[in-house]
N, C-alpha and C positions, 0 to 999 in steps of 0.2 A: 131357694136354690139359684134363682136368678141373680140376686142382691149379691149372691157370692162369685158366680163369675164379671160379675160389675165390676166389682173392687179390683178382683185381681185384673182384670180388661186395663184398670186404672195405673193400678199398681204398672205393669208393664210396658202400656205408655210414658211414662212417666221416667223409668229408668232409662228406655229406648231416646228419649229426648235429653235426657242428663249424660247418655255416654255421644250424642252428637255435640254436644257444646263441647265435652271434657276434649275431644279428638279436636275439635277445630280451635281449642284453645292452644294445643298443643303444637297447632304444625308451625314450621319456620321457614319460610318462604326462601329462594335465591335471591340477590338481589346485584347490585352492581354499587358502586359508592353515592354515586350522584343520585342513586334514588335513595340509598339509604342513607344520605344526610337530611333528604324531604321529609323523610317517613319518621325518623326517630323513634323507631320499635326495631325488635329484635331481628336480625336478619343473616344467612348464612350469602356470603361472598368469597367466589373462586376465584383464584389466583396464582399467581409465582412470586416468592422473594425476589425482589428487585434488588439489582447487583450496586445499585447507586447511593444506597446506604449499607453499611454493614450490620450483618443480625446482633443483636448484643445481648446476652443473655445471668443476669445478674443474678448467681447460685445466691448469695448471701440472702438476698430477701424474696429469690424465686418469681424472676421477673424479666419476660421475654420482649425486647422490643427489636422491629425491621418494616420494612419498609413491602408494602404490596399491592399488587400491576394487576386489574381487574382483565376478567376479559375484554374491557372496550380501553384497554392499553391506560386507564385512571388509577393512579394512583394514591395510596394514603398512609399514614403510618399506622400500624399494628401495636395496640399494646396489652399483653396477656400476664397475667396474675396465676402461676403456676408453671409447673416445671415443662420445658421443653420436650417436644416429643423424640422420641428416639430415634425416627430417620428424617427429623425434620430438616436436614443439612444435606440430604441425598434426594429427598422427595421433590420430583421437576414443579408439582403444587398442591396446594394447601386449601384448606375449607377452612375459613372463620367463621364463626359465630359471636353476634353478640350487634353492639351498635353503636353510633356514633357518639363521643360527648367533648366536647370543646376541642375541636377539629383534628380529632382523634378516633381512631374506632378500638373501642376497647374490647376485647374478644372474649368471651369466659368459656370459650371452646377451643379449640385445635385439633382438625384432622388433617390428617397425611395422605397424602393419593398414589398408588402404583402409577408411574409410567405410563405402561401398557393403554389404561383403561381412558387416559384424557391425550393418548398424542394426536391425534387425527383434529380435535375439536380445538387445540392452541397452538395449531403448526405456526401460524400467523405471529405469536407471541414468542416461540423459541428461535423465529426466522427475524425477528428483533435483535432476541441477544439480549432481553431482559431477565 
């Protein structure tokens, strides 16, 4: 009877230590450009479409590139492989995902942000006029 709550003792260890690696394999950290050119691993960075290039969005082969204003006002070029999001032409900012590769950050993500939920924390960047 012992020998059998052993195993399972093991047994549940074991998973409890497999779903801590699987979650922290998972998460994707914020970052800003100039750390995620050091770091060259996956990273989500906030920002605004910069009005100093224009967004270009290639339907033929589904391919989004512009130009994006970190919070610490750094910029980089964007380049995303799938379709543009549907309020991404209205949305004040945007969440990439993804990482740098030959001084590019190539996103395999795009989120769109309400307004509302980021004005207070980029007053700073709309008080630019980027």
């Amino acid at each position: 009877m012992n020998k059998k709550y052993i195993i399972i003792g093991g047994i549940v260890v074991a998973f409890t230590i497999l779903a801590i690696f699987s979650f922290d394999s998972g998460k994707i950290e914020y970052s800003d450009f100039a750390t995620a050119k050091k770091n060259e691993k996956v990273v989500q960075i906030i920002g605004k479409a910069s009005k100093d290039m224009p967004v270009d969005y290639d339907e033929k082969n589904n391919k989004l590139t512009f130009l994006l204003v970190d919070e610490k006002n750094q910029s980089a070029p964007i380049e995303y492989n799938g379709p543009k999001p549907n309020n991404f032409d209205i949305a004040p900012m945007v969440v990439v995902k993804g990482k740098f590769e030959n001084n590019k950050f190539v996103a395999n993500e795009i989120l769109t942000k309400c307004p509302s939920k980021y004005e207070s924390k980029f007053e700073d960047v709309k008080k630019q006029g980027i």
